[in-house]
N, C-alpha and C positions, 0 to 999 in steps of 0.2 A: 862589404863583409864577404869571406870567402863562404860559399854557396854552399859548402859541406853539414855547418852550421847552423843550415836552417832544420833540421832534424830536432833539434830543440830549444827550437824556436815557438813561443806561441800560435797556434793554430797554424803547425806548419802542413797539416792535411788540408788546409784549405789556397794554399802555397803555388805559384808559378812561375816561370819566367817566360817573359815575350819579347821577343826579337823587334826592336825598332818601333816607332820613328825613334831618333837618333842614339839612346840611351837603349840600355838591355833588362827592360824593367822586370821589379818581384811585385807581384800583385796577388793580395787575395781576394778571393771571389767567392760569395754564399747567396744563396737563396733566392727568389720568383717574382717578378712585379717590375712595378715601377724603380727604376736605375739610383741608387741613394751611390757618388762619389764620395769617398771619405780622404781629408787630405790634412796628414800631420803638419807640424812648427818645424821651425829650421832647428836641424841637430836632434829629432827625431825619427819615428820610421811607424808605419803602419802598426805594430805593437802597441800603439798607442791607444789605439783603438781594442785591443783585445779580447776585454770582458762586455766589449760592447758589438761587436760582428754577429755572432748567432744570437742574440735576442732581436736586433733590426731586422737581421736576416728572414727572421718569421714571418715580418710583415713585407720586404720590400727585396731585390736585387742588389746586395752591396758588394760593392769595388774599394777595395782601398788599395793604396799605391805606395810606395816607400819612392819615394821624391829623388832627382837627380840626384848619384853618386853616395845617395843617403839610404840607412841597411842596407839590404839586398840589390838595388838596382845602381847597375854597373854604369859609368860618367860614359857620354859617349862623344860629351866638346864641352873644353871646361868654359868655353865662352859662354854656355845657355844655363846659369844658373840663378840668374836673376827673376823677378817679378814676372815680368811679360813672355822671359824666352820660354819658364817652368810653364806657366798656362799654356803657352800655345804649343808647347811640347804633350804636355799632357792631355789637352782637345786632341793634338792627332793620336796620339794613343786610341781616345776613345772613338774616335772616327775608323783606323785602323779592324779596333775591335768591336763594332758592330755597337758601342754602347750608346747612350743617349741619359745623358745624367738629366735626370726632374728635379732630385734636389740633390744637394751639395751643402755635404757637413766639411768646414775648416778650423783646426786648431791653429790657434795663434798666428802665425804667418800664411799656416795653410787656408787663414780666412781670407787673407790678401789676394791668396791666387784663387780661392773660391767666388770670389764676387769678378775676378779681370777675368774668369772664365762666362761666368754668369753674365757679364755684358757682351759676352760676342756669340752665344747660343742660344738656340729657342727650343723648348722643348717639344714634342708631337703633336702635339694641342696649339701650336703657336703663342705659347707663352714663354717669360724667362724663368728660369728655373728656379725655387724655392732655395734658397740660401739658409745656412745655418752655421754663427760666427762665434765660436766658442773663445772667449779673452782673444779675441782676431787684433792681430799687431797691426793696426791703422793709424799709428801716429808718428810722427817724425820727430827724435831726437832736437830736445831746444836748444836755441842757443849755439856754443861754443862745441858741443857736444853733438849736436847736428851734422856737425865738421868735421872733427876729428873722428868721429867713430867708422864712418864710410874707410877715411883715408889710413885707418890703421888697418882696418881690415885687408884692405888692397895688399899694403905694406904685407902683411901677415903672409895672404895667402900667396904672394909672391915668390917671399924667399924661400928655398929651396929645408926640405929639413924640417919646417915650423910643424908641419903637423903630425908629424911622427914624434915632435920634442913634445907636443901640446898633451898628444893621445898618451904618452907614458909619463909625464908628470901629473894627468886628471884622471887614471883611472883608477886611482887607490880608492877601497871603499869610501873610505873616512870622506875624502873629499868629494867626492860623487853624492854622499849623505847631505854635506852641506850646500853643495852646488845647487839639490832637490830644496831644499831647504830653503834657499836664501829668492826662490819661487813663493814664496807664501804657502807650497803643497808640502804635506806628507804623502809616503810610499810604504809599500809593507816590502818587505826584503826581496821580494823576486821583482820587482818592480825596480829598485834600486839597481839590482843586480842587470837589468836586461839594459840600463842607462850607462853601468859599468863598461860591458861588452860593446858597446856602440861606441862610448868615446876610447876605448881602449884601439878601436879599429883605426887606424890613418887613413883611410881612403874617405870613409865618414867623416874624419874632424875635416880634411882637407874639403870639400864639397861644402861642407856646411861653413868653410871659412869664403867658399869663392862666392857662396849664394849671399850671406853679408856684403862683401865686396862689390858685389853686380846688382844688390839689392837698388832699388827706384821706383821711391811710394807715389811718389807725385801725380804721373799722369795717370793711376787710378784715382788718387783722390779726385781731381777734377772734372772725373765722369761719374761720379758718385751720386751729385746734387739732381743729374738729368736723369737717373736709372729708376725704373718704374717698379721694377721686380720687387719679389718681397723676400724682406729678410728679415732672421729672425736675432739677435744678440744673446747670447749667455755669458753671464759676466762672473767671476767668481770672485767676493767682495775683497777677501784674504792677497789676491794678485797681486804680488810683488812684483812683477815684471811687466806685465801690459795695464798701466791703470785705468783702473773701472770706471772713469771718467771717460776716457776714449772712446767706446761704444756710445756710451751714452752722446757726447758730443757729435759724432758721424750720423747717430740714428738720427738725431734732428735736425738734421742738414738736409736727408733723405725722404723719398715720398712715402715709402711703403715699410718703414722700420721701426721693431720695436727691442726694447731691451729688458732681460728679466736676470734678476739676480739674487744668486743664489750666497747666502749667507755660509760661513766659518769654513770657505773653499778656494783654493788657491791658483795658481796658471794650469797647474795639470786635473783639476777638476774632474773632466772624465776620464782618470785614471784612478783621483780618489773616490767618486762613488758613479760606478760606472753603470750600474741598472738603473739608478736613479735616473742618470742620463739620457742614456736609452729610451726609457719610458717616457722623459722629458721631450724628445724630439720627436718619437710618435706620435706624440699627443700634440705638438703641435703643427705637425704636417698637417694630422687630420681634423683639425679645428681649421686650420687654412682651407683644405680641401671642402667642409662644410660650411664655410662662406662663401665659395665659390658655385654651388648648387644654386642653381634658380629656385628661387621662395615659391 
């Protein structure tokens, strides 16, 4: 999205751009503590986080990142938009930037790159960092569907045109309403409206079409069962798009996971009630953090 823009953008006072590693990221940054990364779904942007940045902010240092090529942060090699090249683009970021993330909140996909980050860092304390997996997209399309979806998307983000055709045939209200919709969420109109502007942009729908294409769950799944670290699941039961079964089924694969779900709330959950949230992840940071005190 062009950088002009962000003037009315949510929390564009907490707004920046930073030069490299490879991409030319928008990040906001609030408040003192311990390092909370906050990292949105494919086809979203930091916004998503909004009414949730200055309540955490109180308690901890939050970073959130608007993902390869997605809002604000400019593509900088369409090759690294996959699973593994987004985390380890994003570690060097925060290596870059002096940061040291303790915990690591992910929506939907960004749960994906939350935990492939989470198994290759240790935080100050030499532990792994506290994970937090909101409707985290951890399952692999079945079937026939497994198949095709990868190789359409290729197709997609290939041909030259598609996402310029994509972004002005989806960004009519109406259909933007249903597209929220057909997530199990409700939006109140500026919430709508900020998903309008996103996919109306072609550089966004393009990015968010290579990052499907380049997507590959697999070799996280299979570090998943060995990973010691704790994590936490939020599921929202309404989720039309990542079923609330999937948490569930990964936490019990896992050593240290658990899952809590949250009743008549759908994939964008923390955009439907976002203090709730907020206060939700607080509290279980520091419920984590007072198990870890010596008795």
């Amino acid at each position: 999205m062009d950088w002009v823009q962000i003037k009315s953008w949510p929390n564009a006072e907490l707004s920046r751009r930073i030069q490299g590693p490879v991409h030319r990221w928008h990040v906001q940054e609030a408040g003192q503590g311990k390092t909370m990364l906050l990292l949105h779904g494919a086809g979203g942007s930091a916004h998503n986080f909004r009414d949730m940045i200055k309540p955490l902010a109180m308690q901890f240092h939050v970073v959130a990142v608007d993902l390869p090529g997605q809002g604000f942060t400019q593509l900088g090699a369409r090759h690294r938009c996959g699973l593994q090249a987004m985390a380890q683009d994003v570690l060097a970021l925060c290596a870059q930037e002096g940061w040291t993330p303790e915990i690591i909140v992910g929506h939907s996909a960004g749960g994906a790159i939350a935990l492939d980050i989470a198994t290759q860092v240790m935080s100050p304390r030499g532990q792994s960092p506290f994970v937090i997996g909101i409707n985290a997209a951890l399952g692999e399309f079945p079937g026939l569907a497994g198949l095709l979806f990868p190789l359409m998307a290729k197709a997609l983000a290939a041909v030259p045109f598609t996402a310029r055709l994509f972004s002005g045939a989806s960004a009519n209200p109406e259909r933007i309403k249903a597209l929220i919709a057909s997530t199990g969420s409700e939006l109140d109109p500026q919430g709508l409206d900020l998903y309008r502007r996103l996919v109306a942009d072609r550089d966004h729908v393009d990015a968010t079409l290579l990052m499907m294409a380049q997507w590959k769950l697999q070799p996280l799944l299979e570090k998943l069962g060995a990973y010691t670290g704790p994590v936490r699941f939020i599921v929202g039961e309404k989720d039309a798009t990542v079923p609330p079964t999937v948490s569930l089924g990964i936490a019990q694969k896992m050593q240290d996971a658990t899952v809590t779900n949250l009743p008549d709330l759908g994939h964008l959950v923390h955009e439907e009630q976002p203090q709730q949230m907020a206060a939700l992840i607080i509290q279980m940071v520091k419920e984590y953090e007072a198990a870890q005190r010596p008795s």
